[in-house]
C-alpha positions in Angstrom: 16.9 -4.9 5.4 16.5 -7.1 8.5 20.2 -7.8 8.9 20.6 -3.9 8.7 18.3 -3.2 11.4 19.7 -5.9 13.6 22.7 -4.5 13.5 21.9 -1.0 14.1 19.8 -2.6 17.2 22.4 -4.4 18.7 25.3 -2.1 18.7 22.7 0.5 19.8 23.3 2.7 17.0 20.2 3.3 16.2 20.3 6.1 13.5 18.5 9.8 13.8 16.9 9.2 10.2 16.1 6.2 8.0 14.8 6.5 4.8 12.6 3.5 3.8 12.3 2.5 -0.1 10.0 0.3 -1.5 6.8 -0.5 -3.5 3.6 -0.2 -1.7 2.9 -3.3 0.3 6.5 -4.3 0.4 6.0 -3.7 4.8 7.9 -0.6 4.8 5.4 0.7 7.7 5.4 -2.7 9.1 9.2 -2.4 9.4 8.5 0.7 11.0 6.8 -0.1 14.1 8.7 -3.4 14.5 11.8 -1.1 14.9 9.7 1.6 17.2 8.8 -1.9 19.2 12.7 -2.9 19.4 13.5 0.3 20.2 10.8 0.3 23.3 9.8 -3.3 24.1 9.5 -3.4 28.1 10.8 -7.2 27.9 14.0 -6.5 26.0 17.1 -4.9 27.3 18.0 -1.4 25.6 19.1 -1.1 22.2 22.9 -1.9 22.7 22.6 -4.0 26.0 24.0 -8.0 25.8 21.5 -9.7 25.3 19.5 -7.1 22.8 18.1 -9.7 19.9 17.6 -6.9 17.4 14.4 -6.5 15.3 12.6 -9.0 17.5 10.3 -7.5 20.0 8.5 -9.7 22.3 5.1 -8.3 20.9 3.6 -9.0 23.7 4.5 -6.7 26.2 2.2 -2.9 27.0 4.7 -1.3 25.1 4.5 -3.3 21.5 0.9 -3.8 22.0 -0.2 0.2 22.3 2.4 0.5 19.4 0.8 -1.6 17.2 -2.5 0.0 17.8 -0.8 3.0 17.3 -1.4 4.5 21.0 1.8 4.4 22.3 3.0 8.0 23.4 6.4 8.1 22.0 5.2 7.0 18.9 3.8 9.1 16.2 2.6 7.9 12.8 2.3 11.1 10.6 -0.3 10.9 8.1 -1.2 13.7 5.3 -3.6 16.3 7.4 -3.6 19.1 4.3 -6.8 20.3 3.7 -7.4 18.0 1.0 -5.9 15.2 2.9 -3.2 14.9 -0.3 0.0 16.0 1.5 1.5 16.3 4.7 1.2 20.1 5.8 3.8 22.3 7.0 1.9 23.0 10.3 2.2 19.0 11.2 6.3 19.3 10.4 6.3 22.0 12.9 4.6 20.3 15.4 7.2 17.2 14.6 9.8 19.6 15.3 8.7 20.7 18.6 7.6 17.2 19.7 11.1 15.9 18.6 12.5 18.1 21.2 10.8 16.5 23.4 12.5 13.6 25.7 10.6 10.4 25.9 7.3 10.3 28.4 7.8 6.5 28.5 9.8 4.9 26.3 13.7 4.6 25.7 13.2 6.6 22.1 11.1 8.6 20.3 10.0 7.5 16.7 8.1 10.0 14.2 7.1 7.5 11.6 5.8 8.8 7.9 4.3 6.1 6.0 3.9 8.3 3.1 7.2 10.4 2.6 6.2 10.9 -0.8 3.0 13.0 0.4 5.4 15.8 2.0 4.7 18.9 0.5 8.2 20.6 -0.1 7.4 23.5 2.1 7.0 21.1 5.2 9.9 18.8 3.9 12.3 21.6 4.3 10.7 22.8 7.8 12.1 19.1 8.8 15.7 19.7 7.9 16.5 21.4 11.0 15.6 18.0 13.2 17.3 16.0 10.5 20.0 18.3 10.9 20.4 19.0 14.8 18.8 15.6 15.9 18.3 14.9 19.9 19.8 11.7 20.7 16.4 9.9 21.9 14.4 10.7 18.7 14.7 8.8 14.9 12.7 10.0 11.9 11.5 7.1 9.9 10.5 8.2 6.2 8.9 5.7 3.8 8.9 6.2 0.4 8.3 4.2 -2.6 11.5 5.1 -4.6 14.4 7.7 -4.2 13.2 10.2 -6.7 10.0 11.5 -4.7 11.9 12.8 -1.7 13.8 15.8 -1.5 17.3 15.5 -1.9 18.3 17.3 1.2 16.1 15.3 2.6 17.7 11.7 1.1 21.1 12.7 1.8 20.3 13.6 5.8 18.7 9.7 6.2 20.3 6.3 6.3 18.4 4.4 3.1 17.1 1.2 3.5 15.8 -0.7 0.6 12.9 -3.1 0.7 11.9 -5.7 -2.3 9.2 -8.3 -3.1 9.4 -12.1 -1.7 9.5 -14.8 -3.8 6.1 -16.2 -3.9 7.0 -19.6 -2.0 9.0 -18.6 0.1 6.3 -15.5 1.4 3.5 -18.5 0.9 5.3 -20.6 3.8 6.1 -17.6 6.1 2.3 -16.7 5.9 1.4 -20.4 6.5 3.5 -20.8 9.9 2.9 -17.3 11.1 -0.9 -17.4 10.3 -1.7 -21.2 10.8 -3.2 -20.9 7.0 -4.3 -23.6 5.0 -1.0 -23.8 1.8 -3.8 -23.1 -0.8 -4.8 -20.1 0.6 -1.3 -19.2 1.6 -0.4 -19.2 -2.2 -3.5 -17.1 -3.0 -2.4 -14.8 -1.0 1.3 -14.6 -1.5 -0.1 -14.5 -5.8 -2.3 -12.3 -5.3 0.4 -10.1 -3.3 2.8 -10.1 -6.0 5.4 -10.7 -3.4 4.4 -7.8 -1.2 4.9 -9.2 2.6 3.3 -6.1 3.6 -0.2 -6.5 1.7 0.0 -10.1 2.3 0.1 -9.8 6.1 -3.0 -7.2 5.9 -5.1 -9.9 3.4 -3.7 -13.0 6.3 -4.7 -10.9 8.9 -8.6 -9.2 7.7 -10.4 -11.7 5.3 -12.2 -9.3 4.5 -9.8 -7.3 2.8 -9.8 -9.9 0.3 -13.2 -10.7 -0.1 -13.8 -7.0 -1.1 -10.9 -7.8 -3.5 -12.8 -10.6 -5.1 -15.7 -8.3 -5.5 -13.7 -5.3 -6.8 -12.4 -8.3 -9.7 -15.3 -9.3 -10.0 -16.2 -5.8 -11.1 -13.7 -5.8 -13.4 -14.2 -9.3 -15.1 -18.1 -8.0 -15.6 -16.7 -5.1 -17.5 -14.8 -6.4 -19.7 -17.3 -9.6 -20.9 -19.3 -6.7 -21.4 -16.6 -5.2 -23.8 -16.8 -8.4 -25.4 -20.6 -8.4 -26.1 -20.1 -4.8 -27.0 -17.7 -6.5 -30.2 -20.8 -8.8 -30.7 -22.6 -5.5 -31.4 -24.5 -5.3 -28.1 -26.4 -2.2 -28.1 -24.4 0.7 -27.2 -27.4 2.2 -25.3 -27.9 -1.1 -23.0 -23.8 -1.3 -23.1 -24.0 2.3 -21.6 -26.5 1.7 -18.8 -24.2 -1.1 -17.8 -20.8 1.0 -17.5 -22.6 3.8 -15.3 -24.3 0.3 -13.4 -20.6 -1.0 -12.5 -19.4 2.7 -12.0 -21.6 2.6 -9.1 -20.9 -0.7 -7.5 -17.1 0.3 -7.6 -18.1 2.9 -5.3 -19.2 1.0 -2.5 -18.0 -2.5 -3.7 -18.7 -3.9 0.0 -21.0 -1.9 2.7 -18.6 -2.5 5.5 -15.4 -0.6 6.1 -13.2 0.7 4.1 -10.5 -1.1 2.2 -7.3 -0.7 2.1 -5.3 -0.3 -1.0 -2.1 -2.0 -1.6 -0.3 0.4 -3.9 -2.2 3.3 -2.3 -1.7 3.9 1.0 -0.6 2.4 4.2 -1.5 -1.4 3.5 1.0 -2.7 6.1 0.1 -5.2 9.1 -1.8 -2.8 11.8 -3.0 -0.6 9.8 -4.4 2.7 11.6 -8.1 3.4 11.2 -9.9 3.8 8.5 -10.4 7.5 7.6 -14.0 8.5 6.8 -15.9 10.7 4.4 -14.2 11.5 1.2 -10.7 10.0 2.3 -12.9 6.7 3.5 -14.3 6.6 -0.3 -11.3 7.8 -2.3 -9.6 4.5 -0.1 -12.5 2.4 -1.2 -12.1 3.6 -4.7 -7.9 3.4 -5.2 -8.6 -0.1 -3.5 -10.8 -1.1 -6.8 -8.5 0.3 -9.4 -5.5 -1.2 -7.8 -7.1 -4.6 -8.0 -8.1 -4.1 -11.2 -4.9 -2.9 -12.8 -3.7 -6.1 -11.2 -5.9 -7.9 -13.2 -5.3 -6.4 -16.4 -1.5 -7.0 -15.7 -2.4 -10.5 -16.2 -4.9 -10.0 -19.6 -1.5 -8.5 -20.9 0.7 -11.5 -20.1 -1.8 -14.0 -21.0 -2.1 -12.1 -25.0 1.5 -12.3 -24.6 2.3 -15.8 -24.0 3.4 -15.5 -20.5 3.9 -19.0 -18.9 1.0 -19.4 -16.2 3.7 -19.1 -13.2 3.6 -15.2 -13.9 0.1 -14.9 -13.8 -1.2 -13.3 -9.8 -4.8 -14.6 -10.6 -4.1 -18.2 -11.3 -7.6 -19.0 -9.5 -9.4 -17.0 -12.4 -7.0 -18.5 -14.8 -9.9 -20.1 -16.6 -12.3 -16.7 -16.8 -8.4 -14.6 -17.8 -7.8 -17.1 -20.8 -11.5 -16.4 -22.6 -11.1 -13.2 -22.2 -7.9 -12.9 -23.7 -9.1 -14.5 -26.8 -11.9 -12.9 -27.0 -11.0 -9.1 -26.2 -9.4 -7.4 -29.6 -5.4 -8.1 -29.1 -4.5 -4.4 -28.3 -7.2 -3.7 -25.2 -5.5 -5.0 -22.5 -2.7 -3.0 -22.4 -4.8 0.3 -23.5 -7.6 -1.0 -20.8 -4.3 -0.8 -18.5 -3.8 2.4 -19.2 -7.3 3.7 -18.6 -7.3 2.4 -15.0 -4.0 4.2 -14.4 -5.2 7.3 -16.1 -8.3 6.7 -13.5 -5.8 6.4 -10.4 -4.4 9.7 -11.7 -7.4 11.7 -11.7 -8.1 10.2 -8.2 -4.6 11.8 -7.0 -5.6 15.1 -8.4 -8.8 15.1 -6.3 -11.2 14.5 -9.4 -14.5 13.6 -8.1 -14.3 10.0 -7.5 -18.0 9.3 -8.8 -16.8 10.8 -12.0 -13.3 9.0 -11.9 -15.7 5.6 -12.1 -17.9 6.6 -14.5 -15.7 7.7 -17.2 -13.4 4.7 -16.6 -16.1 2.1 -17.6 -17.9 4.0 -20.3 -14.3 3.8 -21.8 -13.1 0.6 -20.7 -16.7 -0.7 -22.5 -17.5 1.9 -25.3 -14.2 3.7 -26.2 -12.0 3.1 -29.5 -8.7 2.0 -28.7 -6.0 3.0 -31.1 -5.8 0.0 -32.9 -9.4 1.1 -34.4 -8.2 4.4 -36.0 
């Protein structure tokens, strides 16, 4: 990916359209900006110039520092602006499409940045073919996506596609240590806990508390299912009740400050822009819980599995993961999995994220799994 964008930078051929792949987290966005900042960087030569280092801004300069706050004129992060906040509208690709005409007010280049491709409705994707198709030389379209299949394929076939992928744990683990000046223990935590994702890594390394609202939203999740396991010690299911609806509220607002951001739900690269407010500020809040917990789960499953312990993200909890595992019936990880994904469905669909919560933990505590019919 870098070498690709290096390249491009260098020789100045610095494409009209680049399509971004990746999982969530993988620093697609981050990418992004770095290549708006190459693009724009005052203490760099143009893209093309001797000299030109390629995806290496100086970071320093006015230029990649009202970038990465997201002020910079000439470039434009378009988020969804729908109604419902769910999909990017048609009016905003029309706007795009004027502003794209545009020439630079003062920068070398013009970047229109979509951290959530997916999120284009199809009647705005197809109001963007024309720039894709009749591009101004000072203007690139940067789509990111988290796989091929949910973009359009006019769309796909009008972009150059560049693929991102997951680190390997230690070698992510030392990056994070000599960029961030971390401690190697909580380097590893973070690269675990991650799954390889440079992107949410750099957003944990970079707002601690990102990851202590993590460790609540687990901890959450770790309540609910000793509960579960009472519940098989026949608790009773009135008490067991009162306690799912209990945890169903503290998902809400797991921490009183800010909103989180959700790796595997929105834009969790480095820089993030600011946090939205009202219902997208507690639907973040929300994804952020079930993505941690499906994380967790993920590593229930392994653990009833016989998974060695260098697959497992949560090695810190390793000691709380193995008693649950043995004492949880053998099927419910992998059905409790499916609950929280169910869960992030419903929140996709604009279900009322109260009820979202609430009927994921009266299941996830009270509900017969299949292996009980």
């Amino acid at each position: 990916m870098v070498r690709r964008l290096d390249r491009a930078l260098r020789a100045g051929r610095v494409s009209h359209a680049y399509l971004f792949l990746g999982p969530a987290g993988s620093g697609k966005t981050t990418a992004a900006r770095l290549l708006a900042q190459a693009c724009n960087c005052a203490s760099l030569p143009a893209p093309g110039a001797p000299g030109h280092p390629g995806l290496a801004p100086c970071g320093s300069c006015i230029a990649c520092r009202q970038i990465a706050a997201g002020t910079y004129p000439d470039v434009i992060e378009v988020l969804p602006g729908s109604g419902t906040g769910q999909n990017v509208s048609v009016l905003q690709a029309r706007e795009l499409r004027t502003q794209a005409a545009l020439r630079p007010r003062q920068g070398r280049r013009r970047l229109f940045i979509f951290p959530t491709a997916e999120l284009l409705s199809d009647v705005a994707a197809n109001a963007l073919l024309k720039t894709l198709e009749e591009p101004p030389d000072f203007a690139t379209l940067v789509l990111a996506a988290p796989g091929p299949a949910v973009v359009l394929p006019t769309i796909r076939s009008r972009c150059q596609i560049v693929r991102f992928g997951v680190a390997a744990p230690a070698a992510l683990a030392g990056a994070l240590q000599e960029r961030f000046h971390l401690p190697l223990a909580e380097a590893e935590r973070l690269a675990r806990y991650s799954g390889g994702r440079p992107g949410a890594a750099i957003t944990w390394a970079q707002a601690p508390e990102e990851m202590e609202r993590r460790r609540r939203a687990l901890d959450l999740f770790a309540e609910a299912l000793a509960a579960r396991g009472e519940t098989m010690a026949d608790l009773a299911p009135g008490d067991t009740g009162v306690a799912a609806l209990r945890l169903a509220e503290q998902a809400r607002v797991p921490m009183e400050s800010g909103a989180p951001n959700a790796p595997g739900e929105g834009d969790e690269e480095e820089n993030p822009p600011a946090a939205p407010t009202g219902g997208r500020f507690q639907r973040g809040t929300i994804a952020a819980v079930l993505s941690a917990g499906l994380a967790y789960l993920r590593d229930l499953v392994l653990l009833r599995a016989g998974a060695p312990e260098s697959l497992i993200q949560h090695t810190d909890r390793l000691p709380e993961l193995s008693d649950l595992a043995h004492r949880l019936e053998p099927g419910y990880p992998l059905w409790a999995a499916e609950q929280v994904r169910e869960a992030q469905r419903l929140l996709e669909r604009n279900v009322t994220p109260a009820l979202v919560l609430e009927r994921l933990f009266l299941n996830l505590l009270l509900a017969r799994g299949p292996w009980e019919v």
